[in-house]
C-alpha positions, -999 to +999 in steps of 0.1 A: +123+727-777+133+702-802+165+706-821+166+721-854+169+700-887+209+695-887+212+699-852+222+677-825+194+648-825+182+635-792+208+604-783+195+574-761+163+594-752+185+627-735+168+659-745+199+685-759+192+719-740+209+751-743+253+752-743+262+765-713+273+800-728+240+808-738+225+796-707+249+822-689+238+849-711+203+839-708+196+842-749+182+817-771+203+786-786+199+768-819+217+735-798+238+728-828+276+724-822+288+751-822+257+767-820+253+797-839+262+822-813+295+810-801+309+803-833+301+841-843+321+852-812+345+821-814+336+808-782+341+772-773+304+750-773+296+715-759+262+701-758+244+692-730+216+669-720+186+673-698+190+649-667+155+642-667+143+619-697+119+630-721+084+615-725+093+601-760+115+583-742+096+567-716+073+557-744+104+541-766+117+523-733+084+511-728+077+496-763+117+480-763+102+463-731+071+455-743+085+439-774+096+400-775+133+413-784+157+414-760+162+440-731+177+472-743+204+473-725+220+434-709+253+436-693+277+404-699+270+396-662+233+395-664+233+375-695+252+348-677+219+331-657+233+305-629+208+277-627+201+277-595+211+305-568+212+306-529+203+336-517+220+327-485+255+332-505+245+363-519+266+394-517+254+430-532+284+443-551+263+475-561+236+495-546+200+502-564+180+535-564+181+557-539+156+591-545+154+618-522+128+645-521+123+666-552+153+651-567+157+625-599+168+590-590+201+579-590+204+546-607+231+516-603+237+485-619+230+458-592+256+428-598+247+396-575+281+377-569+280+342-557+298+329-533+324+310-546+330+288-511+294+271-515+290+271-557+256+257-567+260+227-589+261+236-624+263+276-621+287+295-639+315+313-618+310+350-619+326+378-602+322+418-601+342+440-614+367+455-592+354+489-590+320+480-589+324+468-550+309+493-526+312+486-486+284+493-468+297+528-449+297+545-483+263+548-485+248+580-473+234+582-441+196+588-436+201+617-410+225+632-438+209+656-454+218+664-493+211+697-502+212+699-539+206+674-573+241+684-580+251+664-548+229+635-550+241+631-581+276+628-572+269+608-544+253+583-569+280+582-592+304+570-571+284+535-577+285+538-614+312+520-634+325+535-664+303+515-689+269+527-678+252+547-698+221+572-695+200+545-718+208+522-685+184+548-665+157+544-689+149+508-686+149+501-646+118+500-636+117+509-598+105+544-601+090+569-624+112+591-641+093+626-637+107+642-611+071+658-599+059+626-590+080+627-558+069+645-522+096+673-510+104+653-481+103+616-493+128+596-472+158+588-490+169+556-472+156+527-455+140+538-414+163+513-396+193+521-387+208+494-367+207+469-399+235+468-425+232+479-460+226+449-470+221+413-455+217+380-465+185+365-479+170+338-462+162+309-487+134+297-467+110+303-491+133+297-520+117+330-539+136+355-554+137+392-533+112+415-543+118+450-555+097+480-548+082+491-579+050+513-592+060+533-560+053+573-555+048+595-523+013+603-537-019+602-516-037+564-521-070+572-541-094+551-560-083+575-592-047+582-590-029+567-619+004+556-616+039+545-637+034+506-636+068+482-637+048+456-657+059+477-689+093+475-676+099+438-663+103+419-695+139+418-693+142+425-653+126+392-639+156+374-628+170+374-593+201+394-604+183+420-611+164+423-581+175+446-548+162+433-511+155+462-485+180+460-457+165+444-433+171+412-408+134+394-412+137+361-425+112+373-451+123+402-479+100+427-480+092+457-503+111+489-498+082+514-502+062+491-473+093+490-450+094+529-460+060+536-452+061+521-416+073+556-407+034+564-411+017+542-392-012+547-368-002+526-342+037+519-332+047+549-331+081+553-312+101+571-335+100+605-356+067+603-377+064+606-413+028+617-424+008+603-453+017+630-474+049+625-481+044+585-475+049+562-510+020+541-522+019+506-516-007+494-524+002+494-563+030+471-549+010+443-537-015+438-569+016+442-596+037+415-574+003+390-573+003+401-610+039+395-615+039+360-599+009+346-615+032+348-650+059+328-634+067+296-632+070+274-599+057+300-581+039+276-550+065+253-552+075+265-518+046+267-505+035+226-519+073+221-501+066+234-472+035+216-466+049+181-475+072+188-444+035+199-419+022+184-391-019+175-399-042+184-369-069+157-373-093+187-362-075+210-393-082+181-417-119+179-411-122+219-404-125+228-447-142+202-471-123+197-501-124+219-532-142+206-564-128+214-598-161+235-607-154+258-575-121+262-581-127+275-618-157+294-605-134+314-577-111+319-599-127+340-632-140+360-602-111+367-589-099+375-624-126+401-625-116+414-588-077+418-602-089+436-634-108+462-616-085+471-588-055+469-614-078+497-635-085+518-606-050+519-597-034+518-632-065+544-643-049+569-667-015+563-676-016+526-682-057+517-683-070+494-704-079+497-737-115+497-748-113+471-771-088+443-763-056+444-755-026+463-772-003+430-772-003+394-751+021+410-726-006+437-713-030+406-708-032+406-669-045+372-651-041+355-622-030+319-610-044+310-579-022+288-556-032+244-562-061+239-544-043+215-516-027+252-508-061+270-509-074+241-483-045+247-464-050+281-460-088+276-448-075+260-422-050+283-415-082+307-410-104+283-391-071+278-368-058+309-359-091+335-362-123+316-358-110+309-321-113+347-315-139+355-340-164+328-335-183+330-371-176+293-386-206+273-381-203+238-369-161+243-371-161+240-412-156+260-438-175+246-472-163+267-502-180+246-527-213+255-505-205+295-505-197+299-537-231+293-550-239+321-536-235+363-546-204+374-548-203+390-515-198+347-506-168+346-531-153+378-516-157+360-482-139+327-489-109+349-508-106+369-474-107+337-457-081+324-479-059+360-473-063+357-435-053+322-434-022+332-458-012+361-432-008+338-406+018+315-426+055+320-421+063+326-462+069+353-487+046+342-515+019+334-488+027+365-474+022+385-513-008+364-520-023+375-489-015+411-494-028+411-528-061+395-519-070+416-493-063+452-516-082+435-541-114+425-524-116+461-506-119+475-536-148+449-550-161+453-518-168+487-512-174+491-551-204+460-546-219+479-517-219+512-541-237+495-566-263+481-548-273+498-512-290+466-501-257+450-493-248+472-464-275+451-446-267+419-458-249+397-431-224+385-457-212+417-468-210+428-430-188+398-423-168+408-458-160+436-440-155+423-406-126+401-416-114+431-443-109+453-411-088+423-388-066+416-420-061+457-427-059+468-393-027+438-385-011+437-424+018+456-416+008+478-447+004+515-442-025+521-466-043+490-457-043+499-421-054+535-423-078+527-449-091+495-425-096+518-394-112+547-416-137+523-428-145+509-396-167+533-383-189+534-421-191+495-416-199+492-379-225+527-388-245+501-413-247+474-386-263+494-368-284+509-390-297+477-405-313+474-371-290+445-360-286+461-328-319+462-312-332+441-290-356+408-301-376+374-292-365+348-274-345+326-299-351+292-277-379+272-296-410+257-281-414+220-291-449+219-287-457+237-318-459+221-353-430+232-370-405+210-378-372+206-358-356+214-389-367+246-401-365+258-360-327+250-366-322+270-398-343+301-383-318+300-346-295+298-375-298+329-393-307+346-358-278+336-343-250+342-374-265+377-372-261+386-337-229+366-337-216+390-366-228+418-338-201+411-310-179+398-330-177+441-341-181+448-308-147+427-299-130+443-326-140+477-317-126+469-284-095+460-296-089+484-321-096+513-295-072+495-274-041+499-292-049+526-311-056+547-273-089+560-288-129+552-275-144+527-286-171+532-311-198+514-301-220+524-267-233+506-241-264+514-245-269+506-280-258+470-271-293+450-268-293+427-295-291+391-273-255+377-264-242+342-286-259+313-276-240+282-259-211+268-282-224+234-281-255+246-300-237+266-330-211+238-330-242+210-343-238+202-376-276+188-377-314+192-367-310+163-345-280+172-328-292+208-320-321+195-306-297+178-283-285+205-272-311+221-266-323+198-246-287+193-224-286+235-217-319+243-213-339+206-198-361+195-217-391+220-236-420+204-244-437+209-211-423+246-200-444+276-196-435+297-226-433+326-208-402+313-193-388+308-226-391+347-233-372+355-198-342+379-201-323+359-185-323+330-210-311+354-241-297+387-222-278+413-245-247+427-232-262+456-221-279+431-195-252+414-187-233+448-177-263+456-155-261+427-136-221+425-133-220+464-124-246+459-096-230+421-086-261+404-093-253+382-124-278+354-126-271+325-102-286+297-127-259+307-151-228+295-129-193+307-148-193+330-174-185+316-210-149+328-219-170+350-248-193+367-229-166+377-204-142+390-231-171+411-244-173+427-205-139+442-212-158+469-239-174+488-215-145+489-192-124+501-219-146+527-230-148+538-189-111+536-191-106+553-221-126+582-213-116+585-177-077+591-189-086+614-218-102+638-187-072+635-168-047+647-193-068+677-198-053+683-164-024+706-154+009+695-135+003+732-118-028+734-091-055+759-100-080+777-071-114+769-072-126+805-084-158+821-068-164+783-050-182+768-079-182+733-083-154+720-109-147+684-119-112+679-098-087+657-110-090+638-072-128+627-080-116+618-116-088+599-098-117+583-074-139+570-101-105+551-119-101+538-086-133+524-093-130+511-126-101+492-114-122+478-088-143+467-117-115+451-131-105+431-103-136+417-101-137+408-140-107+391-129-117+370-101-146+364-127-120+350-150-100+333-132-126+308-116-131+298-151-097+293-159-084+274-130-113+245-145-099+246-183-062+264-182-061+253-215-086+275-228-070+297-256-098+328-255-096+330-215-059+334-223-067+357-253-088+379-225-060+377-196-037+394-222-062+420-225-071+422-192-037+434-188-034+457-213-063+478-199-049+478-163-018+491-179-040+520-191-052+527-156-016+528-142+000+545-175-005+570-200+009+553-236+007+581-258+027+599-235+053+574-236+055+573-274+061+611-271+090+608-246+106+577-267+101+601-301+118+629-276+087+654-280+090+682-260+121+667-243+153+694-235+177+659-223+180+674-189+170+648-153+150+672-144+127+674-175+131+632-175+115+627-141+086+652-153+076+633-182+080+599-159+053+611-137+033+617-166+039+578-182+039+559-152+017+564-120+020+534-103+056+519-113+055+486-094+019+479-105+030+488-143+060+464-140+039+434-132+011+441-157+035+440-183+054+410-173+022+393-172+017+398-209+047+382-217+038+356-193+008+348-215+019+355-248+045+328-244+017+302-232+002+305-268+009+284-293+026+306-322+003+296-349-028+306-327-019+337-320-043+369-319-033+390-348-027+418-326-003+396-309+031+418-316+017+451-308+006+440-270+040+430-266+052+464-283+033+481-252+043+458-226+084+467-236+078+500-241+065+508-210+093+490-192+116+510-216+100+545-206+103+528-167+143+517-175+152+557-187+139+572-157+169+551-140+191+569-157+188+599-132+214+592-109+185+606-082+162+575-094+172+549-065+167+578-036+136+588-054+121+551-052+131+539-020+135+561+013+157+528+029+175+513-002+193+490+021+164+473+037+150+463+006+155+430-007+174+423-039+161+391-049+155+386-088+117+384-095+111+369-129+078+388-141+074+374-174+074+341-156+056+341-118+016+343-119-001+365-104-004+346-071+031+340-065+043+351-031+076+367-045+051+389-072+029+395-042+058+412-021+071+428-047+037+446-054+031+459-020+063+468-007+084+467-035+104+439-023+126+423-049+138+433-082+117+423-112+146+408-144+130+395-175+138+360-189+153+355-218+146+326-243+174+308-231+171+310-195+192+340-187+181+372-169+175+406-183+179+434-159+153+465-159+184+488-150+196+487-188+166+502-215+186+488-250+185+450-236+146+457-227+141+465-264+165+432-279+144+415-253+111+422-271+124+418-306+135+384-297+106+372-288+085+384-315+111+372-339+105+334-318+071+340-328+057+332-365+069+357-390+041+388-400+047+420-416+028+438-386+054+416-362+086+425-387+079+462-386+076+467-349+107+451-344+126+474-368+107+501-349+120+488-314+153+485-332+154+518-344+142+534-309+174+517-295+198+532-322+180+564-314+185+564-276+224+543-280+243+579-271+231+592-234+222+628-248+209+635-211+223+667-194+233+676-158+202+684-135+194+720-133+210+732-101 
């Protein structure tokens, strides 16, 4: 109700409600002072203020910020701008919104003091107030649970100094102010809780911290509007103004993403959160791509950090050079990209207008880095996922040459440029890539929409291909869930373009009149095409892999022919082709064509199963290519994978065969995984005779690591080890703990070894040529030795193992460092000679005996390795999983 004319106006955008007299008694109020009622019974009257702002409001604090004035409300601190600032000597005096479910958000005045040991040259001295310094044990804990507004609200003014005002709340532009906005059971505070409140920025990058803004626990959808910052962040752009998570990765990161990790689909150690009550995100990344393109020096770290790289000669001549008409070309269609996912996002609330824009501020553009960074980050593509994903033709990337193209082509290179950008250790490569790869999802799928066609077209396949890799490994809630959702539509158009079935014979026949050089752009097209094919069929592999699901693709639908030999789609010419063909296959002219047509010269991978499950692959084609044998692992995951899901179906409790039928029993299940590991042992052997000639080979190292991971699977059951370490089902007694150990770990000795081998590997690699997936093996690989280093908790654990414990041997065997063929590993395996100890970075030994150092084990080695938001969130995960487990909640055994 608005106030009556001489009542009490609305003051700094707070809405006057009924005096608390009427309130009690329930009747109506005129909201003067007095109002009407108590001065007839001379009661005393005060006026009071909604807590929640009023739309009229919103809308003023959104023109003030709009306008070219000055922000409404500056305190003397923040009008004070050092020149330069180190974020290394920054302290946060004062903590920054903190909303819990249901309840409006508190708001504080963040004041940035500078260290004044280490001054920068020519910055002001500034200090905080003194009752504006908060220690870091007075904020509320995230297991504390705050029943009522009245009580956040109290908590939250304890931050507050005396000078803020209500206007203060209007202006911050972090979250919406309508309190229906927010989930019932949106977390209040950050997920880990072994960090501090607040840490030290690393100046690595030299940007500012980055806030979380345009955030709500609303479900992602193409039509959701949303409260956007940009109307907000006139006067909030500085680095004072700015609030970091908590967290210890060199790189700040958003709140709402480091929130959200709570919700992945993979990782999942610790108490879920569901997507329900998870915040958006993806808002976040297109409003900070946004929100840097409008500020100056924003690549300068980048251009710096690649003054001080290292050139591989084979990098340098990887990309050819960007002209000035590409570069203007990609980027008004990127502009158009930005606009469009902006709208869907924005839709409602803060669209568009029809016709032009309201005022210069709402213009929306987009800088694209200098085009030496947009090289770099080709390379960065070419380097670190066209080893694994094989799809660059000749080894170079021409942008100038795909963007003549549709703009499926320009949504290709931009991917390219976001995949190469995710592999680079800094935050504004690590926004830029975030806000590429929302971006082109939504151009992507809204391209296909439009015109059907595309869902057959090779370039729009491959579109989505490397969509999928950069979704599935961003770190990003949204973008993962929305990556594996779409998987299965993408993969479903592959095959029903008909790129799946079997063909010709793609090796030519000289004695015919056409010229070398069309035969060379026809294998061409063949060959991109059925490349595109397994390179799905890897993915699918791998995605099924760490996700514990099947793999989507059969067998059986697998007949399209296998890549050709890497010297062919490595020729850059007609003439060197020919070559080629001429070095693999002898020479042509004078061969019986029917040879040329033989299975054996193009097999699909449904062949080449065949043959390798009946040991008769084809003696003319010696070792395996490191390709074809990783693609061998899909059908011996998808045997895996559906061999375990039948042997959880089955009890702990023995059950009578009823009337003598027949029944699948969980010892013939048990006999055919013994069989699949046989499988695998061979694949092995397979492997191995090809590594032992090139142990340099990155893919053959790439398919050891995944080799590994599947033999895990035979000898563990992961998602039952994510549900002991998130305590599902778990009472804390030894009894209930040796249970659920029988049910993670069959075969502990075997388990051990698998997963030091993965380390083993992982550490050969070179960090910047990495699999993206990288961090997540190594998340399996510890938490399997964690799961393995509880059970030894039970004091009954060393009589359990070992019927002699003095005969064994005690002798340390380093598994993240032996091979395979390493006496010690080879006596530890079969009769559990030894004890297996981990290696740190610096030498020293980890024991197994102690499950926290297994955990700081892991997370120093993925923070050794290059810095991703996929890589930072599992080690806050691991991190967490330690806090949780830090107080031995076990109980006595049951008598």
């Amino acid at each position: 109700m608005e106030p009556l004319p001489g009542g009490v106006p609305t003051i700094a955008g707070r809405t006057p409600i009924a005096c608390q007299n009427c309130a009690n008694a329930k009747t109506g109020c005129d909201k003067r002072v007095p109002c009407s009622r108590c001065a007839e019974k001379n009661l005393p009257c005060a006026a009071r203020f909604a807590r929640r702002s009023s739309k009229a409001a919103i809308r003023a604090a959104q023109a003030s910020a709009a306008s070219p004035g000055p922000p409404l409300v500056q305190s003397p601190q923040q009008m004070q701008q050092p020149q330069t600032v180190n974020p290394s000597f920054m302290e946060i005096d004062q903590a920054s919104t903190k909303v819990e479910a249901g309840k409006s958000p508190t708001v504080v005045e963040a004041v940035i003091k500078v260290d004044s040991h280490a001054p920068s040259e020519g910055s002001p001295k500034r200090s905080s107030p003194p009752h504006s310094h908060v220690s870091p044990t007075e904020f509320p804990s995230p297991h504390t649970r705050i029943e009522s507004l009245d009580e956040f609200i109290q908590i939250g003014n304890e931050f507050v100094g005396p000078e803020s005002s209500y206007q203060d709340l209007l202006v911050w532009p972090e979250y919406s102010m309508d309190l229906e906005m927010y989930p019932s059971t949106m977390p209040l505070t950050r997920t880990d809780m072994s960090m501090p409140a607040f840490t030290e920025l690393s100046d690595m990058s030299g940007s500012e911290p980055m806030t979380a803004s345009s955030s709500r626990g609303s479900i992602h959808t193409r039509g959701t509007s949303i409260m956007s910052s940009s109307d907000f962040d006139n006067g909030m752009k500085s680095a004072e103004l700015t609030i970091t998570v908590p967290t210890d990765s060199p790189i700040p990161d958003f709140e709402v993403v480091i929130v959200a990790e709570g919700a992945w689909n993979l990782a999942r150690c610790n108490p879920p959160m569901y997507t329900g009550t998870c915040p958006r995100t993806a808002i976040v990344h297109l409003e900070c791509l946004e929100q840097k393109s409008k500020e100056e020096g924003t690549w300068s770290s980048l251009e710096k950090y690649l003054d001080q790289t290292d050139w591989d000669a084979s990098d340098l001549a990887s990309v050819v050079p960007l002209t000035s008409r590409t570069r203007d070309k990609m980027l008004a269609i990127t502009q158009s990209f930005l606009h469009k996912a902006l709208e869907i996002h924005r839709g409602g609330i803060n669209g568009y207008p029809k016709a032009g824009y309201a005022s210069p501020g709402d213009f929306n553009f987009i800088v694209l880095p200098p085009s030496r960074i947009l090289e770099y980050f080709l390379r960065s593509y070419v380097r670190s996922l066209s080893v694994y994903y094989p799809l660059v033709m000749a080894g170079c990337v021409d942008p100038n040459e795909m963007l003549q193209n549709n703009q499926a082509s320009t949504l290709l290179v931009l991917l390219m440029i976001a995949q190469g950008a995710a592999a680079m250790p800094m935050a504004e490569a690590r926004y830029l890539s975030a806000g590429l790869t929302e971006t082109c999802r939504i151009s992507l799928f809204d391209i296909v929409e439009k015109d059907v066609e595309l869902s057959a077209d090779p370039i729009a396949l491959r579109c989505a291909l490397l969509f999928i890799v950069l979704g599935a490994w961003s770190g990003d809630k949204w973008l993962m869930d929305i990556a594996m959702g779409q998987r299965g539509m993408y993969m479903s158009m592959l095959k029903h373009a008909g790129m799946l079935e079997p063909q010709q014979s793609m090796i030519p026949a000289f004695n015919s009149s056409t010229s070398t050089e069309l035969q060379w752009r026809s294998w061409l097209q063949r060959e991109s095409q059925n490349r595109l094919v397994y390179n799905y069929v890897m993915l699918d592999q791998e995605l099924s892999l760490f996700h514990d699901a099947a793999p989507l693709f059969a067998i059986t639908e697998l007949r399209c022919p296998l890549p050709g030999p890497e010297v062919l789609w490595m020729a850059s010419n007609a003439e060197q082709w020919l070559a080629g063909i001429q070095s693999v296959y002898g020479c042509t002219a004078n061969v019986n064509p029917q040879l040329l047509t033989a299975p054996s010269l193009t097999p699909s991978l449904y062949d080449l199963f065949q043959d390798f499950l009946h040991d008769s692959l084809p003696r003319r084609q010696g070792n395996l290519s490191p390709q074809q044998l990783r693609l061998i692992l899909h059908p011996l995951q998808s045997l895996l994978c559906h061999l375990r899901q039948i042997l959880s179906c089955f009890s702990d409790v023995p059950f009578s065969r009823l009337n003598g039928a027949r029944t699948v029993t969980k010892s013939s299940t048990m006999l055919r995984l013994e069989e699949v590991q046989a499988l695998l042992q061979k694949w092995y052997e397979l492997t191995m005779t090809y590594y032992k000639a090139n142990p340099n080979c990155p893919i053959t190292r790439c398919n050891l690591v995944l080799y590994h991971l599947i033999s895990l699977n035979a000898v563990t059951n992961f998602p039952e080890v994510e549900r002991l370490a998130r305590r599902e089902g778990f009472d804390g007694s030894y009894w209930e703990l040796s249970l659920r150990y029988r049910r993670c770990i069959s075969q502990r000795e075997e388990a051990i070894f698998h997963c030091g081998q993965v380390f083993r590997l992982l550490r050969l690699m070179h960090n910047n040529r990495r699999p993206s997936w990288w961090s997540a093996a190594m998340y399996r690989a510890t938490l399997i030795l964690w799961a393995d280093s509880i059970s030894r908790l039970d004091p009954n654990f060393q009589t359990d193992k070992r019927e002699n414990p003095g005969t064994g041997s005690t002798k340390p065997v380093a598994i993240d460092q032996v091979t395979p063929e390493d006496p010690a590993v080879i006596s530890y395996l079969w009769s559990g000679d030894g004890e297996a100890v981990l290696t740190q970075l610096d030498g020293s030994t980890v024991s197994l005996d102690k499950p926290g150092d297994v955990l700081v084990y892991a997370a120093k080695n993925i923070e050794a390795g290059f810095s991703s938001r996929v890589g930072d969130g599992i080690k806050r995960k691991l991190m967490t999983l330690r806090n949780n487990w830090s107080v031995n909640t076990m109980g006595a055994p049951p008598s």
